[in-house]
C-alpha positions in Angstrom: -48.4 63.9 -112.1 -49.9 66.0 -114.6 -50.0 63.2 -117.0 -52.2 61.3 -114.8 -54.5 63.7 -114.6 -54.6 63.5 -119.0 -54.3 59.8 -119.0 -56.2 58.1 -116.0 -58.4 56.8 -118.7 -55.2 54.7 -120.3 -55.0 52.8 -116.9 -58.8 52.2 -117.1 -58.6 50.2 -120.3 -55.7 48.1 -119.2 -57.6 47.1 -116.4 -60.4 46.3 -118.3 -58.6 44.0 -120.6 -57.5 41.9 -117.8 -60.0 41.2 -117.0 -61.7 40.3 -119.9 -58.7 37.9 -120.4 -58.6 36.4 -117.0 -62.5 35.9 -117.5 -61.5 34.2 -121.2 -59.0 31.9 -119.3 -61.4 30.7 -116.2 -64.2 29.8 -119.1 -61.6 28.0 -121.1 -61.4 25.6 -118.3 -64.9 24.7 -117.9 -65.8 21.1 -119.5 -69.2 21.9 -120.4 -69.5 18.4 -121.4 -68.7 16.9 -118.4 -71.1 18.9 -116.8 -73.6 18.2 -119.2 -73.4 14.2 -117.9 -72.8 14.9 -114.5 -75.6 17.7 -114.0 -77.9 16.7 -110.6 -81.6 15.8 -111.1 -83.6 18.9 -111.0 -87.0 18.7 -108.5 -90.5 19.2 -110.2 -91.3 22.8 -110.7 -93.8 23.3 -107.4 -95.4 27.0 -107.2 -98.9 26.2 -105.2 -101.1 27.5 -107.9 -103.1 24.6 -107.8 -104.6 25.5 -104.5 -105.8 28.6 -106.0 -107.5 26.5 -108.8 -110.6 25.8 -106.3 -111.3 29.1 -106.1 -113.2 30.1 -108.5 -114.3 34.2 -108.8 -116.2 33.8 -111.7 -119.6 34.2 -112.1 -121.3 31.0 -113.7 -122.7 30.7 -116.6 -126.6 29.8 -115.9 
């Protein structure tokens, strides 16, 4: 068990490359053009600044 101890880091790498190549194979399978036609109807960006628009804080010009 000594090695272990000397070579965790090995094991660490191995895992690390697969995953990088089961990541690889899940992206290979998306059809990104088939999403691209299919995508749903976003909704009109609504963040409620115009009701700060009325207030106005600053002084007028005379």
């Amino acid at each position: 068990m000594e090695w272990l101890k000397e070579y965790w880091w090995i094991f660490v790498i191995v895992l690390m490359v697969g995953v990088l190549m089961n990541v690889y194979k899940d992206l290979k399978r998306i059809d990104h053009k088939k999403y691209m036609d299919n995508r749903p109807e976003l909704p009109p960006h609504r963040d409620f600044n115009d009701k700060w628009d009325d207030e106005d804080d600053w002084p007028k010009k005379k």
